[in-house]
C-alpha positions in Angstrom: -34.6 -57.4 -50.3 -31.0 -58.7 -49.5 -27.5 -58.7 -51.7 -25.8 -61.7 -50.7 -23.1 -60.5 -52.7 -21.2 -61.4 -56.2 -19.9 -64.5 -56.4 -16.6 -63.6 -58.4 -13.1 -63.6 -57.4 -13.1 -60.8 -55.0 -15.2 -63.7 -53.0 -13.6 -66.8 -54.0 -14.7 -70.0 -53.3 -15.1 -69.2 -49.7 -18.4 -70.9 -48.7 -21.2 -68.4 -45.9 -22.2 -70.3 -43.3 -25.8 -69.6 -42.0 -26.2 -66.9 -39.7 -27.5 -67.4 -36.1 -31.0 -65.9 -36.1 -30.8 -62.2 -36.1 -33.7 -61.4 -34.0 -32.7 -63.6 -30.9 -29.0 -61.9 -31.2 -31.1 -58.3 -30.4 -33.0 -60.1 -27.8 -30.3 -61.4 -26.3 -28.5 -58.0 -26.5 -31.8 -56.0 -24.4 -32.4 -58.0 -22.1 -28.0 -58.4 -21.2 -28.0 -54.3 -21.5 -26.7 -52.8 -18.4 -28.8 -49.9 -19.1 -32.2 -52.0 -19.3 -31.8 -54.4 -16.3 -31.0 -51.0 -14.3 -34.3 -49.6 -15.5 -36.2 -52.7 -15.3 -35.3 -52.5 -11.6 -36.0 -49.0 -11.2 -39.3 -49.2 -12.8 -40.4 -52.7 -10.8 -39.2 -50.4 -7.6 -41.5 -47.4 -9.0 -44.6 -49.7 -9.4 -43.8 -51.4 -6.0 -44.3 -47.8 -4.8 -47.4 -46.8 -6.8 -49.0 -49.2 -4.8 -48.7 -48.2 -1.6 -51.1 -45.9 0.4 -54.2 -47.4 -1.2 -55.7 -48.8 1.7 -58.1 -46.6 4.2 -56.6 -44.9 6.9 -55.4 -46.6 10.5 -58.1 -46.9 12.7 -57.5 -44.7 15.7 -57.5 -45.5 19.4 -57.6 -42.7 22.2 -57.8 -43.5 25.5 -57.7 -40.1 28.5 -58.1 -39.9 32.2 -59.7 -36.6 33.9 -59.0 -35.8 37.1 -62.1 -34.9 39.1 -61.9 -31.2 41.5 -62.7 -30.7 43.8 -62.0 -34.1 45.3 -65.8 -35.6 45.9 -65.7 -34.9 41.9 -65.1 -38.8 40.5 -62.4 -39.2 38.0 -63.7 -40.1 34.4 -62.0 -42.5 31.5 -62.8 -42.1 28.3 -61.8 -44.9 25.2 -62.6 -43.4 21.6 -62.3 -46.3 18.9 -62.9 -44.7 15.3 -62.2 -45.9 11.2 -62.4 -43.1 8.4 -63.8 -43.6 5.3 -63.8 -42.0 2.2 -64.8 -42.5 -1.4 -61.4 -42.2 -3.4 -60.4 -45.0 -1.3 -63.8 -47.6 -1.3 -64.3 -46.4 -5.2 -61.0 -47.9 -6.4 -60.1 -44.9 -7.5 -56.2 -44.7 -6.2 -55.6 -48.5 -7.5 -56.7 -47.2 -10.9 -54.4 -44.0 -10.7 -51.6 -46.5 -9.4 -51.8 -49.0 -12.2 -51.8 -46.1 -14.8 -48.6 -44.8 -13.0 -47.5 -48.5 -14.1 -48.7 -48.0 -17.2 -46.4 -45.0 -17.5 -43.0 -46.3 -15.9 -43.6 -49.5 -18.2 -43.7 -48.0 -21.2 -40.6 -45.8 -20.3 -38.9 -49.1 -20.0 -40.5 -50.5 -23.6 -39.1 -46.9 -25.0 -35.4 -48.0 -23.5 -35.8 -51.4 -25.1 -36.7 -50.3 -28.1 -33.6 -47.6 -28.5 -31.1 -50.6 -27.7 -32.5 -52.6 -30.2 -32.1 -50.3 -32.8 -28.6 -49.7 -31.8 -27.9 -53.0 -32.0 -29.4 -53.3 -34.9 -27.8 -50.6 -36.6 -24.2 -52.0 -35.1 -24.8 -55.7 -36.6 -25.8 -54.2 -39.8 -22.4 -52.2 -40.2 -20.5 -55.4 -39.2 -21.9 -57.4 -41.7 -20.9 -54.9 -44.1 -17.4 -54.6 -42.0 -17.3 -58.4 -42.2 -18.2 -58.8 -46.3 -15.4 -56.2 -47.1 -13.4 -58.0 -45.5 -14.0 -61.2 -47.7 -13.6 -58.7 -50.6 -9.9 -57.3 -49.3 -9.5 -60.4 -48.9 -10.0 -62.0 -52.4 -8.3 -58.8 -53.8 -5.6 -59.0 -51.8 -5.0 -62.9 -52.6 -5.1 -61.9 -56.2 -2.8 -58.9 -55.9 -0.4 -61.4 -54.4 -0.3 -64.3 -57.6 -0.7 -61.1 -59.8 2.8 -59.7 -58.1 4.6 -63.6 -57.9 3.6 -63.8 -61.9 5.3 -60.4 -62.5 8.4 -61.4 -60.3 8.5 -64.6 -62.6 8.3 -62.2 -65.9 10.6 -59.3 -64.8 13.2 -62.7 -64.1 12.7 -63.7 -67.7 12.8 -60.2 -68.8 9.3 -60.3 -70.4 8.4 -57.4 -67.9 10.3 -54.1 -66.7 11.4 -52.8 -62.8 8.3 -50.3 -62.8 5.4 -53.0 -64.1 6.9 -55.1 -60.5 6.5 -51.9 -58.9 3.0 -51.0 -59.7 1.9 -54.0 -58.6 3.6 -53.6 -54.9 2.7 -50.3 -54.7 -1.3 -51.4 -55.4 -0.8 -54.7 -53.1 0.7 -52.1 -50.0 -2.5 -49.5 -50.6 -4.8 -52.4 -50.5 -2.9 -54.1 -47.4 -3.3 -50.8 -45.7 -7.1 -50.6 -46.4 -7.7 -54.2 -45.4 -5.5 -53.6 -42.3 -8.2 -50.3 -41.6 -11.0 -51.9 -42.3 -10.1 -54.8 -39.7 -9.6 -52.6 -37.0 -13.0 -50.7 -37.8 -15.0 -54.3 -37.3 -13.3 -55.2 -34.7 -14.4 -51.8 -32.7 -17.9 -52.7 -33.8 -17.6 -55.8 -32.2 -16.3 -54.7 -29.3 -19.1 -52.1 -29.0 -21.8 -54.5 -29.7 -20.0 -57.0 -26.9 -20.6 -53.7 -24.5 -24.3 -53.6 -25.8 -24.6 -56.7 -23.8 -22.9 -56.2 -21.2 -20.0 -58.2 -22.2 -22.0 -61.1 -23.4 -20.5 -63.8 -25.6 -22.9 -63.3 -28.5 -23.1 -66.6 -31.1 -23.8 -64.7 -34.0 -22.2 -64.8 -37.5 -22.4 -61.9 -39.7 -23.0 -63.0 -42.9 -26.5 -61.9 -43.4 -28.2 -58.8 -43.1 -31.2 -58.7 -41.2 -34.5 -60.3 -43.3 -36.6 -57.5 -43.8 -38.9 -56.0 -46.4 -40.5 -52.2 -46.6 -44.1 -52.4 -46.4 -46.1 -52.6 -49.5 -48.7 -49.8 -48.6 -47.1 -47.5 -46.3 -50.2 -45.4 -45.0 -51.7 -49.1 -43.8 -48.6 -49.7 -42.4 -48.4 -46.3 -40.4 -51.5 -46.7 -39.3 -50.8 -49.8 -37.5 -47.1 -49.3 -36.9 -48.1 -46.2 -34.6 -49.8 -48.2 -32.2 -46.8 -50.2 -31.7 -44.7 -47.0 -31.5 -42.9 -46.7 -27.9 -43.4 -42.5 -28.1 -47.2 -42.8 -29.0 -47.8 -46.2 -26.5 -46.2 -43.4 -23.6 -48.6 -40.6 -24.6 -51.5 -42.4 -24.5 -50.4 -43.9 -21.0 -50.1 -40.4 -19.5 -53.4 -40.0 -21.1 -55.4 -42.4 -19.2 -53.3 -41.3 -16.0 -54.8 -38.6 -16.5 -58.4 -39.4 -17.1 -57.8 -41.3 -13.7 -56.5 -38.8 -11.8 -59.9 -36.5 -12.7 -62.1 -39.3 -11.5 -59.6 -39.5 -8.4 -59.8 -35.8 -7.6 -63.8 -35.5 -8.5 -64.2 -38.6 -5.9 -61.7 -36.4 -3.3 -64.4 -33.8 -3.3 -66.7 -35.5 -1.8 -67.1 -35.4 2.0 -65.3 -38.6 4.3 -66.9 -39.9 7.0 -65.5 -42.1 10.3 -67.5 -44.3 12.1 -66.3 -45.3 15.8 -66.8 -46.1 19.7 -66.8 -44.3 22.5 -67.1 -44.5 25.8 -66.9 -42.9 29.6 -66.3 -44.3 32.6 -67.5 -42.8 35.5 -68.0 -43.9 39.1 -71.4 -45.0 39.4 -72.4 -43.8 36.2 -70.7 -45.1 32.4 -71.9 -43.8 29.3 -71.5 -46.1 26.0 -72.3 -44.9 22.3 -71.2 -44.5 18.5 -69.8 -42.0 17.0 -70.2 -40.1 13.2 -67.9 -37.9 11.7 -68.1 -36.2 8.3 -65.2 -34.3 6.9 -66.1 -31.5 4.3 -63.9 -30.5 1.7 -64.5 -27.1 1.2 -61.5 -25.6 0.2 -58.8 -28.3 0.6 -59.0 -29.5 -2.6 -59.8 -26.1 -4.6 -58.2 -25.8 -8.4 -57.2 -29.9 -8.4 -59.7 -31.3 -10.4 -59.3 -28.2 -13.0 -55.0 -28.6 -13.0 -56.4 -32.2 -14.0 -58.4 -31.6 -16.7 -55.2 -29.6 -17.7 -53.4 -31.8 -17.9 -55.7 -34.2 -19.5 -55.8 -31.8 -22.8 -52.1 -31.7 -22.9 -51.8 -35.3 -22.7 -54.2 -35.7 -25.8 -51.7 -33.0 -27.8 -48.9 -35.5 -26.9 -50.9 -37.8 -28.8 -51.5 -36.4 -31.6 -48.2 -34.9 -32.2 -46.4 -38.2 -31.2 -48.4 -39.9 -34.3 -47.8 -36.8 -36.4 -44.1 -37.1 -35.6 -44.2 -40.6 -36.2 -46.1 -40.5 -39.8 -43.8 -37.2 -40.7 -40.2 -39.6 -39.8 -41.4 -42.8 -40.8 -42.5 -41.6 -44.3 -39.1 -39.2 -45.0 -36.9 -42.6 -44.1 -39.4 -44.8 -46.3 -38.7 -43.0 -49.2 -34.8 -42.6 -48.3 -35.0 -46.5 -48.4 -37.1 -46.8 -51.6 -34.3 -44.3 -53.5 -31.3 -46.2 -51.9 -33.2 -49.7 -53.1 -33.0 -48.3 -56.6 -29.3 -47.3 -56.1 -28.5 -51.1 -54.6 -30.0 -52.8 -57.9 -28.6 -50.1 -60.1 -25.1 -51.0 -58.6 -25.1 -54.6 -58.7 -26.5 -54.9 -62.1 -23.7 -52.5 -63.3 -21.3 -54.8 -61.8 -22.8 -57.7 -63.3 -22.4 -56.6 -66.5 -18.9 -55.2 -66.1 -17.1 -58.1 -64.6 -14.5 -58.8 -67.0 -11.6 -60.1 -64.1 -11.7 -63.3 -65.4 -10.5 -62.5 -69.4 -8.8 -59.6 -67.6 -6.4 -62.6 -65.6 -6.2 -65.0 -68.4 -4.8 -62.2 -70.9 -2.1 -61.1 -68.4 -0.9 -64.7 -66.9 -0.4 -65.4 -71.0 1.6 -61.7 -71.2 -1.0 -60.2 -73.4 -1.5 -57.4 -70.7 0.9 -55.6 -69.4 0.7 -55.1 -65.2 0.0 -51.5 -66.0 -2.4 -52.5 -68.3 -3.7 -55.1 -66.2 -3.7 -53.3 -62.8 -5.5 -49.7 -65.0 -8.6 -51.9 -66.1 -8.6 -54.6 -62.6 -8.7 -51.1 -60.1 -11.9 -50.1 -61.6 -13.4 -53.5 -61.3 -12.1 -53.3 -57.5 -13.5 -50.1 -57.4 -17.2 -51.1 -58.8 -17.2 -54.3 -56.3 -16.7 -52.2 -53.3 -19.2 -49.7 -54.6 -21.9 -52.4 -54.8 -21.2 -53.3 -51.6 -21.2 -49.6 -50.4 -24.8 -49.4 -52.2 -26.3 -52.4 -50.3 -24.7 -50.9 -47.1 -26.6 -47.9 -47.6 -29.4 -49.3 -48.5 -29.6 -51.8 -45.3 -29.1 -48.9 -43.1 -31.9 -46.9 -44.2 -34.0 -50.2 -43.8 -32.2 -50.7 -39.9 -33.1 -46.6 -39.7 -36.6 -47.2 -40.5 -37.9 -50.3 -38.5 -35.9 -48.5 -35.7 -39.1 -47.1 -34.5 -40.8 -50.3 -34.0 -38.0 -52.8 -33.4 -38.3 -54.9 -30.7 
């Protein structure tokens, strides 16, 4: 649900131009971040690395000469040519523990993503606010200004007194001053959003909030929405690392073997064979498949308390939206119904009202406009807060 705002004279005949899609603007933000191409880089490096040392050991070569004594003893040469083996190796058991590692560091970097979206996010939908109030200041400001020219005109032709002039300055200076804050608050917005992305020149007009509705059924939408969820998509990455890394260290228990070539060369008499070895891991690899399993379980907790988290969160900032939605409509109708700026105007350019008059019943109209738009503010940042978690 979306205010477009009132179309009254705090907006004027000023026409909105179309925004540029939303959703490529936070694209375009990630993937310019400083922050995310550093990690992207440090996570291709990381899986770069994860995949080295998955190939068998180097074959060995050993070559000796042996002296004979005394000196009718013949010399002897021997050339030993042997290739381990072992079953973590041949199984495919470290590539599988490498590409969960992947696994991991990716899903890191989808996390990152994620929270600069939702910054973004959250920045664009303050700017449109910044930007709207703005339009509102200045509507106000251009009325405040033919309000204070008609009282200039009456306090010539004495239909109006010295303080009636003044209380219209006096409003016209407060406003000027809030305009003038408000101007330098969106501009800092902008400015932050520009350093989202890196300094990227972003095409984007903010005259629309972002087009998005709270789910209908929010226990089928948690469900789902928690698969997608960069917290529970990590914990069930170090999960299956962790599966992994049991089968790994269960295939590390059993023995490695080399196979090779040998042979010695002696005067008159050479001897040529093959050689098998058979490494057994008695104690080498003690306590690593339990520290495993150990970690296993408290890779499963992380699961279920990431979704718990995530169900808990979601739901308290669904309902925060849902209240705020009420507040938005409850604020806009009221306006609706109160807007009386336009018999207000006529009644005072034809000297019925007084500018005390005037200006007492027009600053609660003011007032009620920017509350509406304070409303659908709040209400669009408890809708940024809660697809914050999913965003992408």
């Amino acid at each position: 649900m979306r205010f477009l705002g009132i179309l009254c004279f705090l907006i004027g005949p000023a026409m909105l131009a179309a925004a540029e899609d939303y959703s490529t603007t936070i694209s375009r933000i990630v993937n310019s971040n400083p922050s995310v191409k550093t990690l992207a880089a440090r996570t291709e490096a990381d899986i770069q690395e994860n995949h080295t040392g998955l190939n068998l050991a180097n074959p060995e070569l050993e070559l000796s000469y042996q002296w004979g004594s005394p000196a009718e003893v013949p010399d002897k040469k021997t050339i030993d040519l042997s290739q381990s083996f072992d079953f973590a190796t041949l199984s495919g058991g470290k590539r599988r523990v490498a590409e969960a590692k992947d696994a991991v560091a990716k899903s890191a970097l989808d996390a990152a993503r994620r929270d600069v979206a939702a910054e973004a996010d959250m920045i664009m939908t303050e700017i449109v606010f910044r930007s709207r109030i703005a339009l509102h200041y200045d509507s106000a400001l251009n009325l405040l200004h033919r309000t204070l020219d008609a009282a200039e005109l009456a306090f010539e032709k004495q239909e109006m007194t010295i303080i009636d002039v003044n209380s219209v300055k006096m409003e016209l200076s407060a406003l000027e001053a809030e305009a003038t804050i408000n101007n330098i608050d969106l501009a800092s917005l902008k400015a932050r959003l520009s350093s989202l992305a890196g300094g990227t020149t972003l095409d984007w007009r903010p005259d629309q909030y972002f087009s998005y509705e709270l789910p209908l059924d929010f226990a089928d939408w948690c469900r789902q929405a928690a698969n997608s969820s960069p917290e529970v998509a990590a914990a069930r990455a170090e999960l299956s690392l962790a599966d992994r890394e049991i089968s790994l260290r269960k295939s590390e228990n059993l023995p490695s073997f080399s196979l090779g070539y040998t042979s010695e060369l002696v005067t008159d008499a050479n001897y040529y064979g093959a050689t098998l070895g058979v490494e057994l891991p008695l104690w080498a690899n003690a306590g690593r498949v339990k520290a495993a399993r150990a970690a296993r379980s408290a890779a499963q907790l992380s699961i279920d308390n990431a979704i718990l988290d995530f169900s808990l969160s979601q739901r308290a900032l669904y309902d925060k939206a849902i209240s705020l939605r009420k507040l938005d409509d409850t604020a806009r109708r009221l306006f609706k119904e109160s807007d009386i700026h336009l018999a207000l105007y006529r009644l005072y350019s034809e000297g019925q009202l007084s500018s005390h008059d005037y200006l007492s019943q027009l600053q609660p109209l003011l007032q009620l406009q920017r509350r509406a738009f304070e409303a659908e503010f709040e209400y669009q940042k408890a809708l940024a807060e809660f697809r914050a978690a999913t965003i992408r």
